[in-house]
VOLUM-25464 format. One record per residue (C-alpha): residue in one letter; residue number from 1; x, y, z. Coordinates in steps of 0.02 Angstrom, whole numbers, padded with zeros to 5 digits. Layout:
<marvexs>
type:seq:xx:yy:zz
A:NUM:X:Y:Z .
...
</marvexs>
This chain:
<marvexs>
type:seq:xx:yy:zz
X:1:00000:00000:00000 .
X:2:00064:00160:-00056 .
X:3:00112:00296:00093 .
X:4:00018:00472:00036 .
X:5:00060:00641:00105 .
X:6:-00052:00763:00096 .
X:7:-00089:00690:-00077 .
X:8:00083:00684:-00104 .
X:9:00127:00499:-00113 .
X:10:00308:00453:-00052 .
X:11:00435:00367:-00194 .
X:12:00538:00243:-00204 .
X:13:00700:00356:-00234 .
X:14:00682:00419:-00073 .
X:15:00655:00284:00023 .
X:16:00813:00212:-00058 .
X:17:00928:00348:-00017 .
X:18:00838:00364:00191 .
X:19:00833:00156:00206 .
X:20:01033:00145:00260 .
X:21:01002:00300:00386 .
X:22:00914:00147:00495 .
X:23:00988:00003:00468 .
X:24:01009:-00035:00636 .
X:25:00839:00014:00695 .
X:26:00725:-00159:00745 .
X:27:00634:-00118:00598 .
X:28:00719:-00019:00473 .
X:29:00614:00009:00317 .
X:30:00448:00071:00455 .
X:31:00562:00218:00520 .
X:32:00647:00263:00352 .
X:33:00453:00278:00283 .
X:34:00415:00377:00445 .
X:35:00575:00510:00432 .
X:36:00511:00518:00263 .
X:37:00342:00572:00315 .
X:38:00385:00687:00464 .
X:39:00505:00786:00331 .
X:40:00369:00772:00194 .
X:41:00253:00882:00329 .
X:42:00367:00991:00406 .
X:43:00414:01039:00207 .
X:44:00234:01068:00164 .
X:45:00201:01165:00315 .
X:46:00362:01280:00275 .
X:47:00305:01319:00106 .
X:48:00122:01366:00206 .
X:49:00207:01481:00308 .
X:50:00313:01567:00169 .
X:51:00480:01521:00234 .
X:52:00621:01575:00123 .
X:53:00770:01455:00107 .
X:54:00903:01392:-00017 .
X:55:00885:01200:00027 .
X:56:00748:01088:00094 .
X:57:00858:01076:00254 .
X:58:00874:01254:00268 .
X:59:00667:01252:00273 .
X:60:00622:01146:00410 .
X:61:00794:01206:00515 .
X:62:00714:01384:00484 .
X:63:00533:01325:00524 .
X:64:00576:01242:00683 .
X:65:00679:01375:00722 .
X:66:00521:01503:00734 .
X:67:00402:01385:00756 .
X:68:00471:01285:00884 .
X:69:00583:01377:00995 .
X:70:00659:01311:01172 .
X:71:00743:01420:01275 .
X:72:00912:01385:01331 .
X:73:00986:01307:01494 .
X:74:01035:01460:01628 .
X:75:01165:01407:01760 .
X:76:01015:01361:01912 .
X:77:00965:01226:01779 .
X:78:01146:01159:01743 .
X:79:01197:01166:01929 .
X:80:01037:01072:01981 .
X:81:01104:00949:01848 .
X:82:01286:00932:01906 .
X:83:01230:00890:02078 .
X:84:01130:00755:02023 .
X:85:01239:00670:01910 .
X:86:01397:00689:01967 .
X:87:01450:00530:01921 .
X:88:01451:00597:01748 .
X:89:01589:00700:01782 .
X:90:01707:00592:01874 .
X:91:01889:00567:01801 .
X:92:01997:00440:01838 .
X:93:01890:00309:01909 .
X:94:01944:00139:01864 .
X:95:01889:-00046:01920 .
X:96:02005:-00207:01883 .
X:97:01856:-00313:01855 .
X:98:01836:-00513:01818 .
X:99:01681:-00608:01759 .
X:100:01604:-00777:01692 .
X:101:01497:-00755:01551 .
X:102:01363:-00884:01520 .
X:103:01289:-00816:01330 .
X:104:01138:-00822:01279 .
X:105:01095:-00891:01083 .
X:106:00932:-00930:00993 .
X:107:00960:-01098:01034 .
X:108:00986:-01093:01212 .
X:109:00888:-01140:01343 .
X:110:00856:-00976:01450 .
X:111:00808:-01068:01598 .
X:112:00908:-01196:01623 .
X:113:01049:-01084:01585 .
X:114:01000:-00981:01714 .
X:115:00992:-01106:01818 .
X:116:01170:-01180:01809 .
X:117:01247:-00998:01819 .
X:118:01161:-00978:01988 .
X:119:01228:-01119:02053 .
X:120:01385:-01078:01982 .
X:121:01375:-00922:02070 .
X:122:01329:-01002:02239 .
X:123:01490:-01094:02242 .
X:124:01596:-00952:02211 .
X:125:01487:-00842:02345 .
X:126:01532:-00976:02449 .
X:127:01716:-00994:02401 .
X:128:01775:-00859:02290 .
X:129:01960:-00928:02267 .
X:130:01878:-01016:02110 .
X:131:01849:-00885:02015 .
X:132:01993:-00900:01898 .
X:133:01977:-01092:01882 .
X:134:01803:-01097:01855 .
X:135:01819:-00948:01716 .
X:136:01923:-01057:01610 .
X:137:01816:-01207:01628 .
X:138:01633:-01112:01607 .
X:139:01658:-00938:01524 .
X:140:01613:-00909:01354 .
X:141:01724:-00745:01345 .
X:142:01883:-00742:01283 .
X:143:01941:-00682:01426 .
X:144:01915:-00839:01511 .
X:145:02093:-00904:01446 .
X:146:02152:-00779:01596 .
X:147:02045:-00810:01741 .
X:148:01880:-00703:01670 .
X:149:01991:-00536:01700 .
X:150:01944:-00378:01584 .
X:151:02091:-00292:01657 .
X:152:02043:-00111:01710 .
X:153:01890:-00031:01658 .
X:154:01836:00146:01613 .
X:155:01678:00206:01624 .
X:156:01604:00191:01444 .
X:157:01712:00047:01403 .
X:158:01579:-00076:01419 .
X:159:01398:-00089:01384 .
X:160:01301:00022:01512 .
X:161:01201:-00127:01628 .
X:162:01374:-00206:01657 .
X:163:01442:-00040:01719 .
X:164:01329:-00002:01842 .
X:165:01369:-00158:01924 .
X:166:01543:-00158:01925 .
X:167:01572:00010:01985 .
X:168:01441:00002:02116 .
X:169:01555:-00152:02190 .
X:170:01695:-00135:02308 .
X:171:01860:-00185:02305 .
X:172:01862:-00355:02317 .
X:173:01639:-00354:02319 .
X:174:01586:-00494:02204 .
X:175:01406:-00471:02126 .
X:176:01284:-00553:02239 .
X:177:01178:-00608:02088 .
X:178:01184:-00643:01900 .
X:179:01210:-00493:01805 .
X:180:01108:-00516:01626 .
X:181:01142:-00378:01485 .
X:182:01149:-00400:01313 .
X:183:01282:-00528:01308 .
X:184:01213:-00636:01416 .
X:185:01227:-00702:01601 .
X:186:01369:-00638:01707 .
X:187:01456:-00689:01863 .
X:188:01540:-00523:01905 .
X:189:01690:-00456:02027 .
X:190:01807:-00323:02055 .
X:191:01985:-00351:02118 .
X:192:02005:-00163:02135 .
X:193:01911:00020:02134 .
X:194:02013:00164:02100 .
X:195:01911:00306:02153 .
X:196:01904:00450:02033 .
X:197:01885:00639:02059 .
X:198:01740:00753:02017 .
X:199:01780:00888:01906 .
X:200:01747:01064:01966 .
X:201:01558:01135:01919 .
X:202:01662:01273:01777 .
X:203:01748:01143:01714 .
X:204:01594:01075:01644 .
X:205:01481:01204:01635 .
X:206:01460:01238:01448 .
X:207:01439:01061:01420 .
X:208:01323:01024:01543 .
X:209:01228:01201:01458 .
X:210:01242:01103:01283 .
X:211:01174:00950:01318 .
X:212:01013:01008:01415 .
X:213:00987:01144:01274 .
X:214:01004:01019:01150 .
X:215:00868:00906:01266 .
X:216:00762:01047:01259 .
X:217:00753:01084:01085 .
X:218:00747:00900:01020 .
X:219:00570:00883:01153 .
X:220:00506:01031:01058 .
X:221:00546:01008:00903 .
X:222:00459:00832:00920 .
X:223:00288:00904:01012 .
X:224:00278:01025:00850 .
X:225:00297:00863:00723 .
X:226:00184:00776:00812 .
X:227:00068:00915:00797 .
X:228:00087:00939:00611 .
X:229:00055:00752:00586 .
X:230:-00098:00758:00677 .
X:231:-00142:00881:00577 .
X:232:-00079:00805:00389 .
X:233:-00169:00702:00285 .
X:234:-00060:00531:00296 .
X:235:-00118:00365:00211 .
X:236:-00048:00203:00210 .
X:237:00027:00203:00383 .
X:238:-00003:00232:00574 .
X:239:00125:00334:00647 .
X:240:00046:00311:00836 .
X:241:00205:00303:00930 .
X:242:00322:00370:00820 .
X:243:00456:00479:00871 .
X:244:00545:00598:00748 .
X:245:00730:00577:00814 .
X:246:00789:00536:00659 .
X:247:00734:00695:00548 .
X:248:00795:00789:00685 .
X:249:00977:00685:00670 .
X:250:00934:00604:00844 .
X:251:00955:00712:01042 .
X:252:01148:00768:01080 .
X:253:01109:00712:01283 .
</marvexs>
């Protein structure tokens, strides 16, 4: 079924050339055909308001831009920020972390998987001089050809569930339960937590200004497009639920 704009009716061209933008969306070809309608409105409602611009991106920037203003951060905003996320703004925190990694694949049993890792986890809760032993017998990370050890961590080295855990742990804590993320079941400790500093307020001030502007724009630049699609004439698809990150080139936060 063809998807019509405000009797314009999208082509083929287009979706060709937007298609790549989401490839790694969980379903690429519904959110190419939905940047493709959220620009096809905010053009039409450009030309309806007589905006005067060289390029189709210079339209909609300039629509949104007087259409859709949001104010800037000021410094109460920022500070209230920095105070409650100052682990944002730590430098030089490290962990020397170890783990056991039981993975998860389509043909897996979840369960029973589960299952074994907690008991696997009992043992070393119980005994914890295992740990290196029983990485190179049960991990499925590479790293279990030394012990399970990553070596020392960063924040933003690893994917964001596993470093919550490990940096909430102590020197020596070792995670009471399985840890699951994306790569499937760990067994987590850390040999050591080298507490980092928190950078001064003006050290981080601008960026802080930046990213809350930027938060503030990209929520009303999206309220607008919602309203404009409300208001088009769209056939051959429901955009209930849609968000418009990807016209917009996604939120700096």
């Amino acid at each position: 079924m063809p998807v019509i704009v405000n009797g314009v009716e999208l082509n083929d061209a287009d979706l060709e050339r937007e298609l790549p933008l989401h490839a790694e969306a969980d379903n690429p070809m519904r959110h190419a055909i939905t940047a493709l309608v959220l620009r096809r409105v905010l053009l039409d409602e450009a030309v309806r308001m007589g905006v005067d611009a060289a390029d189709e991106e210079g339209a909609i920037s300039a629509l949104l831009a007087s259409q859709a203003p949001a104010p800037d951060a000021d410094d109460a905003a920022c500070r209230r920020f920095y105070q409650m996320h100052p682990q944002r703004f730590m430098v030089g925190e490290l962990v020397e972390a170890d783990h056991i990694l039981f993975q998860v694949t389509p043909s897996v049993n979840l369960d029973m998987l589960r299952a074994h890792a907690n008991v696997v986890l009992q043992e070393l809760l119980a005994d914890p001089s295992h740990f290196a032993e029983v990485a190179r017998e049960q991990s499925n990370c590479p790293s279990a050809a030394v012990g399970g050890s990553l070596g020392q961590l960063g924040r933003g080295d690893t994917v964001p569930e596993f470093e919550r855990a490990v940096f909430a742990l102590p020197s020596g804590g070792l995670l009471p339960q399985l840890l699951q993320t994306r790569h499937g079941l760990h067994i987590v400790r850390v040999t050591r937590h080298i507490e980092g500093r928190l950078l001064p307020y003006e050290h981080v001030a601008q960026q802080i200004a930046a990213a809350l502007s930027s938060m503030s724009r990209d929520t009303a630049w999206r309220q607008y497009a919602k309203l404009l699609v409300e208001r088009a004439d769209v056939q051959g698809i429901d955009l209930e639920g849609s968000e418009p990150d990807r016209v917009f080139g996604g939120s700096a936060a």
